[in-house]
mmJSON file of the N, C-alpha and C atoms, coordinates in Angstrom:
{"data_MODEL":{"atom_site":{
"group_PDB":["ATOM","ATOM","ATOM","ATOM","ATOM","ATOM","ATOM","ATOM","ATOM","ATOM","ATOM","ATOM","ATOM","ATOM","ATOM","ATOM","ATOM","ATOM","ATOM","ATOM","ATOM","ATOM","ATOM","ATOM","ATOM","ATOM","ATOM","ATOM","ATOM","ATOM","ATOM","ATOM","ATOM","ATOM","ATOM","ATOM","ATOM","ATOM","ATOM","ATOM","ATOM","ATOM","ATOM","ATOM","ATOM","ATOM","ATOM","ATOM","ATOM","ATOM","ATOM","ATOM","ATOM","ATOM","ATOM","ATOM","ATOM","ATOM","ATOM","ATOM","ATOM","ATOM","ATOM","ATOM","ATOM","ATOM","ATOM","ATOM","ATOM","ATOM","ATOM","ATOM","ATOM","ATOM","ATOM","ATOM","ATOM","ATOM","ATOM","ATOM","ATOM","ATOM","ATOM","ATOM","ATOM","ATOM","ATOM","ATOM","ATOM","ATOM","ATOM","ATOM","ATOM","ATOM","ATOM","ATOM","ATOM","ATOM","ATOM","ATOM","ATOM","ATOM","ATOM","ATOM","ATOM","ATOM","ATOM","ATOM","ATOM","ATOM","ATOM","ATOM","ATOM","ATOM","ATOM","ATOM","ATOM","ATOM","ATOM","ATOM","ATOM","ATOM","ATOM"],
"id":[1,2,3,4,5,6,7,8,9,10,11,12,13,14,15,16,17,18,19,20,21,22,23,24,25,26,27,28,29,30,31,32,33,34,35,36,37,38,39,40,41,42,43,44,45,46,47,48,49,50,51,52,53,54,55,56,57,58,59,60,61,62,63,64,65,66,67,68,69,70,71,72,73,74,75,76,77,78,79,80,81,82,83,84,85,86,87,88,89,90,91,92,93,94,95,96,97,98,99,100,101,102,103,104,105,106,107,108,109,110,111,112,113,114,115,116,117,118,119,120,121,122,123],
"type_symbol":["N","C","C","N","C","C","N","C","C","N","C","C","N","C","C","N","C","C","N","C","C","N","C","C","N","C","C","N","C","C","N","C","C","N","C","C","N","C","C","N","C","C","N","C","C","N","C","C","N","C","C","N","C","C","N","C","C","N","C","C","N","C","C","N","C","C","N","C","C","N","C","C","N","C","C","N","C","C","N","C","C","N","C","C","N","C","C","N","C","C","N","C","C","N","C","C","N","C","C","N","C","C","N","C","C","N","C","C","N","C","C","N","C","C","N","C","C","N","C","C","N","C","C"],
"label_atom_id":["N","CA","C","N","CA","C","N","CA","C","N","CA","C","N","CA","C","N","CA","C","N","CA","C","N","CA","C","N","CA","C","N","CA","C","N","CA","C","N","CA","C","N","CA","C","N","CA","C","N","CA","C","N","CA","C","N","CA","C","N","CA","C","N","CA","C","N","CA","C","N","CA","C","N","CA","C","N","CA","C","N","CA","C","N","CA","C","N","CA","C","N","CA","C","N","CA","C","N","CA","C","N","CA","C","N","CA","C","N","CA","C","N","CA","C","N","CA","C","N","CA","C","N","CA","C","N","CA","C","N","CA","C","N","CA","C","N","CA","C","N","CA","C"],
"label_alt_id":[null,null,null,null,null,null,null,null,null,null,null,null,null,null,null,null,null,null,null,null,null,null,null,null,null,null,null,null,null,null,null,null,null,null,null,null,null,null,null,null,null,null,null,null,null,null,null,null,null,null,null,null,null,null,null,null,null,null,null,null,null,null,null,null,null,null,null,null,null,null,null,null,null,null,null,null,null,null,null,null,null,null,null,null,null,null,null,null,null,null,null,null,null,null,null,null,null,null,null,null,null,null,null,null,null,null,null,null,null,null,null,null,null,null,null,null,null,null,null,null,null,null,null],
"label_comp_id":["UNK","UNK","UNK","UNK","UNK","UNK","UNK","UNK","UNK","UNK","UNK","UNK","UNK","UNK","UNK","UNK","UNK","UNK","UNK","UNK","UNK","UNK","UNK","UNK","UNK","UNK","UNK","UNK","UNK","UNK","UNK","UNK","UNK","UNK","UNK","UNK","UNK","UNK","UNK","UNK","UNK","UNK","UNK","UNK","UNK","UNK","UNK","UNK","UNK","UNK","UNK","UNK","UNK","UNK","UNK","UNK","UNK","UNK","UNK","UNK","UNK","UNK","UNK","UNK","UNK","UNK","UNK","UNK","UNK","UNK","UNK","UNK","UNK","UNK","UNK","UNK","UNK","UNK","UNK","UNK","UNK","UNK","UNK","UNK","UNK","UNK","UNK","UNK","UNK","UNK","UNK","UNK","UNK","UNK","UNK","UNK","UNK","UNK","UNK","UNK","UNK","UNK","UNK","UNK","UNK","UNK","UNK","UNK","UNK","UNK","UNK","UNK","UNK","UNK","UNK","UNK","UNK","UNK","UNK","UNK","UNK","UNK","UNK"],
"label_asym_id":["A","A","A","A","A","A","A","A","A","A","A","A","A","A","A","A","A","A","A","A","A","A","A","A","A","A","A","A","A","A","A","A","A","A","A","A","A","A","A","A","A","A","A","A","A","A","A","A","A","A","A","A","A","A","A","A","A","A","A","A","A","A","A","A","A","A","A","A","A","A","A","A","A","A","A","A","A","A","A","A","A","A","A","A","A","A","A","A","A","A","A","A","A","A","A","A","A","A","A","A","A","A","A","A","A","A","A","A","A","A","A","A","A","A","A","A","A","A","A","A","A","A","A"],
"label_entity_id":["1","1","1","1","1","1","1","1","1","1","1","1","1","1","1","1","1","1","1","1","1","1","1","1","1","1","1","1","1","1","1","1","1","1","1","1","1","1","1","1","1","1","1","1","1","1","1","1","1","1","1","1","1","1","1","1","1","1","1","1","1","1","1","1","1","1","1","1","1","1","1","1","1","1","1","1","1","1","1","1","1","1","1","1","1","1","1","1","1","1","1","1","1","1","1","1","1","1","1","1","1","1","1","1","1","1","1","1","1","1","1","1","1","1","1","1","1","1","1","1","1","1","1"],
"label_seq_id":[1,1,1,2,2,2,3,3,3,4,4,4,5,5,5,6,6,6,7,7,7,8,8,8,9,9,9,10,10,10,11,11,11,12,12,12,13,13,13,14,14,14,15,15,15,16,16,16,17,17,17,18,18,18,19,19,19,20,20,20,21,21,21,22,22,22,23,23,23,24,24,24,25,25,25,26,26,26,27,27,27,28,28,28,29,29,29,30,30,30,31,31,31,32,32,32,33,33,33,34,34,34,35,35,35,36,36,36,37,37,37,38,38,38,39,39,39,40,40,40,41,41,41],
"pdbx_PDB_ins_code":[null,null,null,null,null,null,null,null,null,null,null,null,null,null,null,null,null,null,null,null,null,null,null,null,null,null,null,null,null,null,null,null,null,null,null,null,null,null,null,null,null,null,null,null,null,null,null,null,null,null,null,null,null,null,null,null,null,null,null,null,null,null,null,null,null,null,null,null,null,null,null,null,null,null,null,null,null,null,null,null,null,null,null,null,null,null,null,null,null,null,null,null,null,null,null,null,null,null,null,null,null,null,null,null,null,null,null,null,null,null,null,null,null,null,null,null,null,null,null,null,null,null,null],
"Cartn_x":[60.064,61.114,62.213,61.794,63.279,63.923,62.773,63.828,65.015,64.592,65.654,66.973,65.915,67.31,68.102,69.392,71.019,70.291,70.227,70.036,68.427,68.147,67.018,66.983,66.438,66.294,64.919,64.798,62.86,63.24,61.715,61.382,60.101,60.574,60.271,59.703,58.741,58.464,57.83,56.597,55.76,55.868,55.557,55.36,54.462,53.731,52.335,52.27,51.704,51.541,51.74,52.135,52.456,54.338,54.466,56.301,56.728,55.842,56.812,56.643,55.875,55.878,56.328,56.964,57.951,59.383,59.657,61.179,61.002,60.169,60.161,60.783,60.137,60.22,61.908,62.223,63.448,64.496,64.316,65.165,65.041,64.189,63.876,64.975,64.917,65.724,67.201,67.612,68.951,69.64,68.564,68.652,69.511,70.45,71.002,69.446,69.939,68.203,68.703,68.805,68.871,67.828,67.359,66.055,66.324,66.181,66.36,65.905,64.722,64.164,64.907,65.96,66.313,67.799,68.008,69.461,69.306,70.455,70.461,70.69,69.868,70.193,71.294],
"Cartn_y":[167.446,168.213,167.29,166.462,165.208,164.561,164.185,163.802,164.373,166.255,166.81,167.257,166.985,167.615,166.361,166.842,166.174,165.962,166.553,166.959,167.17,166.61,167.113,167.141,168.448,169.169,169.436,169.036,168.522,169.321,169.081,168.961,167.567,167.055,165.907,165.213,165.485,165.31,163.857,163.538,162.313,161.736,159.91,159.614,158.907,160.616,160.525,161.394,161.817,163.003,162.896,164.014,164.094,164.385,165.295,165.828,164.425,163.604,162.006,161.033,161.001,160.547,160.204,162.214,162.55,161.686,162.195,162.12,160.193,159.418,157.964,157.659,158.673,158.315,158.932,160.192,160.514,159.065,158.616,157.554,156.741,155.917,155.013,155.466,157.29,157.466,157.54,157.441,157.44,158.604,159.425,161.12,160.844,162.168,162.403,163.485,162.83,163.595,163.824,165.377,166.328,166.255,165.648,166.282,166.791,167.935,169.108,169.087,168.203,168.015,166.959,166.294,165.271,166.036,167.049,167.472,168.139,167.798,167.954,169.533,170.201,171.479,171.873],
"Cartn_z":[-159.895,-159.28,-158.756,-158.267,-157.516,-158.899,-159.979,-161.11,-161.354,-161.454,-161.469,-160.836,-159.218,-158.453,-158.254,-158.116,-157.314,-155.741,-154.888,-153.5,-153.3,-152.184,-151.959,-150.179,-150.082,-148.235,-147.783,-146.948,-146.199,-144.807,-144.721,-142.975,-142.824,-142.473,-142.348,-140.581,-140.073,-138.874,-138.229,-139.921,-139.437,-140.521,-140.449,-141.623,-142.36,-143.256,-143.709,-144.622,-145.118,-146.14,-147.406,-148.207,-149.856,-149.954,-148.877,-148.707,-148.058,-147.341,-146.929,-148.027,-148.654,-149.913,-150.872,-151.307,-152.19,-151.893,-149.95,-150.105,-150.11,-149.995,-150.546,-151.498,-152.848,-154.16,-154.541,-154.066,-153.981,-153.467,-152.335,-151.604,-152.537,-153.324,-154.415,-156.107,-156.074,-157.192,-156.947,-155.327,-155.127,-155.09,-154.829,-154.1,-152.705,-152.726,-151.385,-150.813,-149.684,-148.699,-147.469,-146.83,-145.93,-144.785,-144.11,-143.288,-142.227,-142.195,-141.083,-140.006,-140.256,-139.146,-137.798,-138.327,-138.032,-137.448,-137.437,-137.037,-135.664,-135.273,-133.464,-132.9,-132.069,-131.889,-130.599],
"occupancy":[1.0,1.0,1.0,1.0,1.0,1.0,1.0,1.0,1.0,1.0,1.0,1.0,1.0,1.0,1.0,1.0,1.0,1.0,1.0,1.0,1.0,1.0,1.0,1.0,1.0,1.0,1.0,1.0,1.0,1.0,1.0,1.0,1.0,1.0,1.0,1.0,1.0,1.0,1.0,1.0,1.0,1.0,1.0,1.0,1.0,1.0,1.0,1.0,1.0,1.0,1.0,1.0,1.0,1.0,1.0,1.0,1.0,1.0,1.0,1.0,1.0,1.0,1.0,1.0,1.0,1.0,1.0,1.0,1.0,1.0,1.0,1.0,1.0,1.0,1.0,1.0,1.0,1.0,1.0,1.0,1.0,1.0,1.0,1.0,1.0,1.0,1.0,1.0,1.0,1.0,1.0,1.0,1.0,1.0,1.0,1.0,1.0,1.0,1.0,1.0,1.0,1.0,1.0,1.0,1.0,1.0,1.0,1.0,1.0,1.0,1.0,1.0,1.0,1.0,1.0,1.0,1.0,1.0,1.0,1.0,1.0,1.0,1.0],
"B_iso_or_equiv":[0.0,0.0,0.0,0.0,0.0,0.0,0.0,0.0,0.0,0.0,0.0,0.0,0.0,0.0,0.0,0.0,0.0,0.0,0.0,0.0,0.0,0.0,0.0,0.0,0.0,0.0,0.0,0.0,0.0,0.0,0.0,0.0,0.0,0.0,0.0,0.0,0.0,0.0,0.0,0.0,0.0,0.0,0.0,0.0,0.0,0.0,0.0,0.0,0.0,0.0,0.0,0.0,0.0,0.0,0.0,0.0,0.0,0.0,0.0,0.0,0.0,0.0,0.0,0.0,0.0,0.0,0.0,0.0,0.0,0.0,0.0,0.0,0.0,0.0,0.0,0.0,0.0,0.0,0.0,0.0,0.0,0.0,0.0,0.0,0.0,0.0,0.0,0.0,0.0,0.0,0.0,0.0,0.0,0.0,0.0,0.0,0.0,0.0,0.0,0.0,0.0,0.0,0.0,0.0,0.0,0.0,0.0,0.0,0.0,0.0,0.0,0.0,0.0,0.0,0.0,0.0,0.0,0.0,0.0,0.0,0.0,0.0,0.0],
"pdbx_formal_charge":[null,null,null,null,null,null,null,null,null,null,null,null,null,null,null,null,null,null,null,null,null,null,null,null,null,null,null,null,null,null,null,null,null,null,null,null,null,null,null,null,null,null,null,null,null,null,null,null,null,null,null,null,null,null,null,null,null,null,null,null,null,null,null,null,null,null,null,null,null,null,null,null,null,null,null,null,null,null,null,null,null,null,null,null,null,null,null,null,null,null,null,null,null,null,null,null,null,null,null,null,null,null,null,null,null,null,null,null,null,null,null,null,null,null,null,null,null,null,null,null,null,null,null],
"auth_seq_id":[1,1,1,2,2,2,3,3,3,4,4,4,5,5,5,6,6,6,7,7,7,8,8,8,9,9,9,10,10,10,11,11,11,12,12,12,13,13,13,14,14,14,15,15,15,16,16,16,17,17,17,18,18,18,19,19,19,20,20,20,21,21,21,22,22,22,23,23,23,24,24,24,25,25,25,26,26,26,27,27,27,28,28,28,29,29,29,30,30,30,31,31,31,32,32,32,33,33,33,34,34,34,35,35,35,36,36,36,37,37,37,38,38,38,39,39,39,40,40,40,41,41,41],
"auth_comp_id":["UNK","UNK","UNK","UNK","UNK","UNK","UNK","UNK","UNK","UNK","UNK","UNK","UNK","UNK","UNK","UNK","UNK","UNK","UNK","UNK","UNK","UNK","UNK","UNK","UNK","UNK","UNK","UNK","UNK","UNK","UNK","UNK","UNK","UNK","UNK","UNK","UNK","UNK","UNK","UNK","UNK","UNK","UNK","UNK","UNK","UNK","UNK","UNK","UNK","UNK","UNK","UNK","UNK","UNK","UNK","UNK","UNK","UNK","UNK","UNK","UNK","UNK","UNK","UNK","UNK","UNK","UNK","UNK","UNK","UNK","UNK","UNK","UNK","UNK","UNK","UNK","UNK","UNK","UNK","UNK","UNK","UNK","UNK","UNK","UNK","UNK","UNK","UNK","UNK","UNK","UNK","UNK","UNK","UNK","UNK","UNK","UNK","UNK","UNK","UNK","UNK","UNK","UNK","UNK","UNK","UNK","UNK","UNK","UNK","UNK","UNK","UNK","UNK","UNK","UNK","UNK","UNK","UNK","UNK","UNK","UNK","UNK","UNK"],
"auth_asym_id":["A","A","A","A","A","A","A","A","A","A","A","A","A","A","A","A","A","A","A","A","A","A","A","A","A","A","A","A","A","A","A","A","A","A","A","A","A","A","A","A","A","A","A","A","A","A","A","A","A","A","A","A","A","A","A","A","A","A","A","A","A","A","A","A","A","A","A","A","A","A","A","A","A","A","A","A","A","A","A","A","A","A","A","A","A","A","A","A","A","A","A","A","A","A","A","A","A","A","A","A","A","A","A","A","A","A","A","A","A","A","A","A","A","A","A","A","A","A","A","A","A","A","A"],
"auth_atom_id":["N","CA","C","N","CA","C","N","CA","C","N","CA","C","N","CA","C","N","CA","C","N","CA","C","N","CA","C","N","CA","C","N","CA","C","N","CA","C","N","CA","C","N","CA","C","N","CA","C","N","CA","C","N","CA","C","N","CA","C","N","CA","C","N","CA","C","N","CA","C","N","CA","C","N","CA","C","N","CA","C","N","CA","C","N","CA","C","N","CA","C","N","CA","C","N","CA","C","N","CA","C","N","CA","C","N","CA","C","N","CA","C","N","CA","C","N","CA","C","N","CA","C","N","CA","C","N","CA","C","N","CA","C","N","CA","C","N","CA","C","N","CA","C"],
"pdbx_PDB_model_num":[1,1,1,1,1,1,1,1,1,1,1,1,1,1,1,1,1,1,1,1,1,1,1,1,1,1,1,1,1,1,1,1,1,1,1,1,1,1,1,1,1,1,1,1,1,1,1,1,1,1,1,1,1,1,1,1,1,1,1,1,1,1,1,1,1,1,1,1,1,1,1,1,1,1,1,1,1,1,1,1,1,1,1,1,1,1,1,1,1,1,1,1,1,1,1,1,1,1,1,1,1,1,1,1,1,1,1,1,1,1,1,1,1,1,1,1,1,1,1,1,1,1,1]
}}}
């Protein structure tokens, strides 16, 4: 799925898992990356 996408948008809280993982391999393909989790309310 990140091969394909332009953009990629998370929630992103800790860093551990299979979704922190992904957005790794995304940052590695030179994906723009959103984490929502990270935006100020």
């Amino acid at each position: 799925m990140v091969d394909r996408a332009d953009l990629v948008i998370c929630y992103i809280d800790h860093e551990n898992g299979g979704a922190y993982q992904t957005v790794k391999y995304a940052e590695k393909q030179g994906k723009k990356i959103i984490n929502i989790a990270n935006e100020s309310e």
